[in-house]
N, C-alpha and C positions, 0 to 999 in steps of 0.2 A: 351614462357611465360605461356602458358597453362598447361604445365608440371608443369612447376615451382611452379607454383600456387597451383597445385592437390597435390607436394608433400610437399610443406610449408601451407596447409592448417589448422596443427596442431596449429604452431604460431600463427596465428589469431586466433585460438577456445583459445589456452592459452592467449591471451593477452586481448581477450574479458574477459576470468575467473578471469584474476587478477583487470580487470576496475570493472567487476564486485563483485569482493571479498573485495573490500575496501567500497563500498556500505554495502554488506551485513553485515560485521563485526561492520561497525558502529549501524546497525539496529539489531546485536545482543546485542549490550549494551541498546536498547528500547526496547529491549525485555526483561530484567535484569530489567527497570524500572517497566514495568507493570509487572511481579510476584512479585517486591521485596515487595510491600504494603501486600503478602500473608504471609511474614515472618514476614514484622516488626510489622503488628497489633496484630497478637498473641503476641509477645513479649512484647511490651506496655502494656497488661493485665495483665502479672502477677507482682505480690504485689512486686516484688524486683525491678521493672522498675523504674529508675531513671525519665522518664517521663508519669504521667498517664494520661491517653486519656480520654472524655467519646465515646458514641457509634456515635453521630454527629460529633466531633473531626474526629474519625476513617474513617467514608464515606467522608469526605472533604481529609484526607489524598492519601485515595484512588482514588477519584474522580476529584481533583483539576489538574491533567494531561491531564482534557477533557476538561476547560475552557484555559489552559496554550497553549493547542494544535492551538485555534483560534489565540493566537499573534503572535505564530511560522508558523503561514498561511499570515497572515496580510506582517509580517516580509519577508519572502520568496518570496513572490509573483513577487515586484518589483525589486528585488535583482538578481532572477535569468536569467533574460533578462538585465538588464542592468552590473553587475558582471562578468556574464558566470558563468555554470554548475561547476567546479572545484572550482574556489574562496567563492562561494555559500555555496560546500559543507563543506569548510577546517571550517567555518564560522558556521556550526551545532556544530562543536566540542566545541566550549567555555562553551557555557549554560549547556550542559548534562558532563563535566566537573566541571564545579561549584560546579553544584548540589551535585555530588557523595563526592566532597570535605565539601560542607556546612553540610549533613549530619553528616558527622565525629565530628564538634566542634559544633553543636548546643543541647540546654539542654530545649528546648521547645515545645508546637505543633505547636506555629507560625513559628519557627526555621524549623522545621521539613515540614509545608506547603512551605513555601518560596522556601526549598532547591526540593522539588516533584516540585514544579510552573517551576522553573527553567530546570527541568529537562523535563518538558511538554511544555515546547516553542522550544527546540530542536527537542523533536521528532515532534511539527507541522512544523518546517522547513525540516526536511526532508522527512513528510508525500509525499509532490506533486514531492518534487525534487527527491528522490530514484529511483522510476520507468519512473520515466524523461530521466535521464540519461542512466539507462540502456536500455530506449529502443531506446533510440536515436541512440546508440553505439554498437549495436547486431545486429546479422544476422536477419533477420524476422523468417529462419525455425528455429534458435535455441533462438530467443527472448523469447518465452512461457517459458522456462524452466525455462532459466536467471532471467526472472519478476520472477516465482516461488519461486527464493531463498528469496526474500523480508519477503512469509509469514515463511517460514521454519527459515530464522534468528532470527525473532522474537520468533520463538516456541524454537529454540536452547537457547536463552537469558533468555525467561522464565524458561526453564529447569534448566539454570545453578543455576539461582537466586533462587529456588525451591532447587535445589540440593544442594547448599554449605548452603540453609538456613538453613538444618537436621543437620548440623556439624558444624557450628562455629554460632558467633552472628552476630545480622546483622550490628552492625560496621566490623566488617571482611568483611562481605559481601559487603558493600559499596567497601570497599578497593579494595576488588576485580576485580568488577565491572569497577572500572574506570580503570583498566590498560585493558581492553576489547576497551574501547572507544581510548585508547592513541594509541594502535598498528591499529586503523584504519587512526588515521591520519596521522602515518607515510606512510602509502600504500596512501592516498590520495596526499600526496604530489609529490607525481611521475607519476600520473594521465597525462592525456591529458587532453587538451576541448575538447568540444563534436562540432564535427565538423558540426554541424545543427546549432548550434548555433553561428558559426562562419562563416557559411555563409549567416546566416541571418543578422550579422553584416557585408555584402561585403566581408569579409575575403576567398574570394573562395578559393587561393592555399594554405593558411593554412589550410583551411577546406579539400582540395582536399589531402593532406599529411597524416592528420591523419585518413579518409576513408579509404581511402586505404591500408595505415599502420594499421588498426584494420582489415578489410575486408578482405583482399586482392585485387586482381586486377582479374575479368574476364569480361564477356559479359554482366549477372547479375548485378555484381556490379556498371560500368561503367553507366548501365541502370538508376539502382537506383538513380544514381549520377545525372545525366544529369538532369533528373524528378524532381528534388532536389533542384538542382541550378537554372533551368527554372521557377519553380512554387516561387521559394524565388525572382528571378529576377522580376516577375509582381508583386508581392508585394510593392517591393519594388519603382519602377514605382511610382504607385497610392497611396505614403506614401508621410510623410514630413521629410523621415531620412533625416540626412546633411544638409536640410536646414535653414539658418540662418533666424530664425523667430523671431517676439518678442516672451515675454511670452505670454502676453496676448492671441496672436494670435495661438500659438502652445494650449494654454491650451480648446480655444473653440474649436479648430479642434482635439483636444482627447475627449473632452465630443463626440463631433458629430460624433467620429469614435467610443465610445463605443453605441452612440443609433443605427448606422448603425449596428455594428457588431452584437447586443444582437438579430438582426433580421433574421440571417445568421443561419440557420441548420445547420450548419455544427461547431458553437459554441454551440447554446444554447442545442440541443440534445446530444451530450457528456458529457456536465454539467447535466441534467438531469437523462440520465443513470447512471453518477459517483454519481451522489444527492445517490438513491431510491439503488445504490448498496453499498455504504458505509454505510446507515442507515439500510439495512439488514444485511450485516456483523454487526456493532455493536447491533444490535437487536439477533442477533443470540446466542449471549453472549461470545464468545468470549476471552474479553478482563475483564465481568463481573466473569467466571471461574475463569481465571486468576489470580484476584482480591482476590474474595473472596477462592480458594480454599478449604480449609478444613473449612469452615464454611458450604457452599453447600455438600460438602461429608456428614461432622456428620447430615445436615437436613436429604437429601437422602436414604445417606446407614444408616444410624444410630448413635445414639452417641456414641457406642463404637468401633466404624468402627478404623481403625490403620490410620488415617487421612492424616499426614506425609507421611508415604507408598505410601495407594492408589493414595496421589497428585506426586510425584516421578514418578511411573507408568505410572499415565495418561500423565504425560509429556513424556514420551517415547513411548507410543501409538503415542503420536501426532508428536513427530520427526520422526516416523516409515510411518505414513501419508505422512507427510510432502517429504519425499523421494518419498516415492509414486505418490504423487502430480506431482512431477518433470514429472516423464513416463509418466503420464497420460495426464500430459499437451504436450506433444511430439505427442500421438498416437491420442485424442478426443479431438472432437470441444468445443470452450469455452463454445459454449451456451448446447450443455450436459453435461457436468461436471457440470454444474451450476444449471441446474432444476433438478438434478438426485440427486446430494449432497442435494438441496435446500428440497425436498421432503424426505429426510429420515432426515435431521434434524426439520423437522414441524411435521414428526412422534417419534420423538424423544423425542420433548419436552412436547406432547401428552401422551405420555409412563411413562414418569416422573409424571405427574403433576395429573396421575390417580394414579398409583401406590403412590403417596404421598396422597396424597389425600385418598386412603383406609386404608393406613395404620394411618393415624393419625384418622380414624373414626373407626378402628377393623373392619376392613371389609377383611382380606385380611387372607385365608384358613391354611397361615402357612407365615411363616417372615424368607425369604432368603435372605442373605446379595449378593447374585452373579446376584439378579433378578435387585437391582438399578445397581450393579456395569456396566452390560454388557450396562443397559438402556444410563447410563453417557459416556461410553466407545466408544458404536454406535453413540451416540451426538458430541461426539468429534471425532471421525473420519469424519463422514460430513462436520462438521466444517473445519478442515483441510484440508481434499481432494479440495474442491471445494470450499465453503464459504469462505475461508480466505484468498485464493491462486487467485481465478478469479479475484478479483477488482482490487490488484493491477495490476497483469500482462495485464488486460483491462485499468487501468488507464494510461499505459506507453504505449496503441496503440491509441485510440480513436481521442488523441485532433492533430489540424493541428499545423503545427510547428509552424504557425502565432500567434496559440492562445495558445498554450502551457503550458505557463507562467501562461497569466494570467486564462486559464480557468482550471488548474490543482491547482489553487492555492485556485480559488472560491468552484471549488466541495469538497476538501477537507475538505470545514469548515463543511459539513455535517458529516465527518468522524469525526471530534473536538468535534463539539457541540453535537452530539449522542453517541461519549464516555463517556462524562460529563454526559448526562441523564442516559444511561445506568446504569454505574456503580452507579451513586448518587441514583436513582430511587431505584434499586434494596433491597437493606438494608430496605429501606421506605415502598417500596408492600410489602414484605417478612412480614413485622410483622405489617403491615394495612388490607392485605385481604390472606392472607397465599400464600405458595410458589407454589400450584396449579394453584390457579388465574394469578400470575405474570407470571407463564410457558406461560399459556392461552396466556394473552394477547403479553409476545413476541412473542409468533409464529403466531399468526394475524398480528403484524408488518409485518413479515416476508411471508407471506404468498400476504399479499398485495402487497408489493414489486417486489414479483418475479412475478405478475397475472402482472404489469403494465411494467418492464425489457422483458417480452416476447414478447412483439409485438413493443416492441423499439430496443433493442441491437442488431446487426448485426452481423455475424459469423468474426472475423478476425485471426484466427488462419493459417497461411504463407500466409498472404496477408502482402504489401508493407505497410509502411504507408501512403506513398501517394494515393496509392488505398485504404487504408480505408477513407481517407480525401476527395478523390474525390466521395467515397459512400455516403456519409453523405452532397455531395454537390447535390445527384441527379445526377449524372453522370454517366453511365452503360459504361463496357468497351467499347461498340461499340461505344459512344458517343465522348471517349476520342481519340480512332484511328480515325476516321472524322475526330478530329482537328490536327492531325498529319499533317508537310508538304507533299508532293507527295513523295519528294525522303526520302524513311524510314530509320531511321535512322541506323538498323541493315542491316549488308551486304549491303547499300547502294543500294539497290531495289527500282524500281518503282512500286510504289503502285498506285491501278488502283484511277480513279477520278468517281464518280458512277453521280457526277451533269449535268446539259446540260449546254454549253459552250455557251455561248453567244457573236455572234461576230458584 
């Protein structure tokens, strides 16, 4: 079995790639949402635009994906524990569907809001669920990488929607776009469930089938398993699944199970770390680049900078990252990649916001276009490596499989509600206190963020999820072997008893 196992090792890594490639492929159509507002705003401006914008129009276009994000949180949350992971997901496909169709026949900005709204309650459904699922359904040592593909889909989607927006219009572009999101649902429909979740629902040998059919079968895995189904069997114990309650009575025993639970470290410090690292990725800018593209280029590099270009470019920097990212999340601990990126993107935005800042006061010895380009270039590579890649592949290990749901579904509204300020905010500073100050003050966001993330997040890079779940309980491994029985469970060993026996 062992052989067997070493030599079909490949199928399980291919059949983890394709659970996970129906993930990513739909999270490159949200990536296609946030750049496509970098095509269609310019195009709205010019005099021949069937619809004219003013510049408040335009940030509500852009930014209305960050309030849409909180329904598609709200939405998800309950869905994904009472649904299951698969039916969850087939369920993001409608809305980010809609939208790319509403776009096509609308002749208005409400038109045109409604069909972004639409398109930003999809991606808040799949904010929590993406890296739910694949970390549920991954190896632990190839998990990192897998989570990675989340931010690299996204930067693939912005590219494309950047890229086809140089050469067609952006009705073509829409069109496009949604056949992106159609060929993920056909790969979702051949999906499994996620077998965490189906044994959280009692479903053990369903659960026990597709483990192993993703995993494989060795000492490791069996390990995993066992841990798995134990930790979900006391749960389930000291719950009210299955039983026949009134409402009334179920509903006061969920109030009294969420004031129990919100007192549980092992919830509310996940939720805090996801809180303070979603609001540094969207502080970081991000999703405001994104956005704005060639509006930040011409402040930057200049207003005769080749805008179009340089935004093509940098989008190939950041896919070029984005791979990178992968390695690097294989070889280094999450938590250096994270202050190491985190630190050259707060010199980043330092870099800029002087250099803008001399130049718009003549203070600067001579006017090189390659001095902002490399400054923008270094800022989005930080971004990428590490900023945009760490939250999620940390968002798919942190939370216990108890709280999963709902506590993947709570931290994310910080990733909602901080896209919405970001992006809305941005346009507002920019031309209230200039694009120096607004540098400034995002990278004090950010800078606060990662000073308060270092003495909280914990290293889980090839650690189990269980053992990150039992770290956050206060549990050291030694604490967990003590409660092991005498006879261990590998090789069926007796394990010494170190207590006095009292007879």
């Amino acid at each position: 079995m062992g052989k067997q196992d070493k030599r079909g090792s490949c199928i399980y890594l291919l059949r983890q790639c394709f659970l996970t490639a129906s993930v990513a492929i739909n999270i490159i159509a949200h990536g296609c949402v946030i750049g496509f507002s970098a095509i269609l705003i310019p195009s709205l401006r010019r005099p021949e635009s069937h619809i004219q914008v003013t510049t408040s129009e335009e940030s509500w276009i852009a930014s209305v994906i960050g309030f849409a994000l909180i329904v598609g949180n709200f939405i998800i949350t309950p869905l994904m524990d009472t649904l299951g992971r698969k039916r969850s997901h087939l369920l993001t496909i409608l809305p980010i569907l809609s939208g790319w169709f509403l776009l096509l026949m609308v002749n208005s900005v409400a038109g045109l809001i409604t069909a972004r709204f639409l398109q930003g309650v999809s991606m808040g459904m799949l904010g929590p669920l993406g890296s739910i699922i694949i970390g549920e359904m991954t190896d632990p040592k190839s998990r990192g990488a897998f989570l990675t593909s989340v931010s690299l889909s996204l930067t693939i989607g912005v590219m494309f929607s950047h890229g086809m927006g140089t050469y067609v219009s952006w009705e073509q572009n829409a069109l496009l776009c949604s056949f992106i999101t159609f060929t993920s649902l056909l790969l979702i429909i051949y999906n499994p469930e996620s077998p965490s979740w189906l044994i959280s629902k009692g479903r053990i040998k369903e659960g026990e089938e597709v483990f192993f059919w993703l995993r494989g079968r060795g000492p490791d895995q069996e390990s995993e398993f066992e841990n798995m189904v134990a930790a979900q069997r006391m749960q389930r114990k000291s719950s009210v699944i299955d039983q026949e309650l009134p409402l009334k009575v179920k509903a006061k025993r969920f109030f009294a199970y969420l004031r129990s639970t919100s007192r549980k470290p092992e919830f509310y410090k996940p939720i805090i770390i996801m809180f303070l690292l979603y609001t540094m990725f969207q502080f970081a800018g991000i999703n405001v680049i994104s956005s704005y593209a060639m509006d930040i280029i011409h402040k930057v590099v200049g207003p005769d900078a080749n805008a179009k270009f340089l935004m093509v470019m940098l989008d190939i920097e950041r896919l070029i990252c984005n791979i990178l990212a992968v390695f690097l999340m294989k070889t280094l601990k999450r938590r250096t990649l994270l202050f190491c990126s985190g630190a050259i993107c707060v010199f980043s935005y330092i870099g800029k916001s002087c250099y803008v800042y001399a130049k718009q006061n003549d203070m600067l010895p001579f006017d090189n276009q390659w001095i902002p380009i490399a400054l923008i270039g270094l800022y989005l590579c930080s971004l990428t490596v590490g900023i945009s890649s760490i939250p999620f592949a940390i968002s798919g290990e942190i939370f216990p499989l108890e709280y999963r749901g709902l506590g993947g579904g709570i931290s994310v509204l910080a990733l909602s509600l901080n896209f919405f300020i970001a992006v809305k905010s941005f346009p507002v500073l920019n031309n209230a206190v200039g694009l120096p100050i607004t540098y400034l003050m995002y990278a004090g966001v950010v800078v606060l963020c990662l000073s308060i993330i270092y003495f909280m997040l914990p290293e889980t890079k090839d650690r189990t999820l269980q053992e990150i779940e039992d770290s956050f309980r206060g549990l050291s491994p030694r604490d967990i072997k003590s409660a092991e029985p005498l006879n261990g469970l590998n090789n069926g060993e007796m394990r010494r008893c170190s207590s006095h026996i009292l007879y």
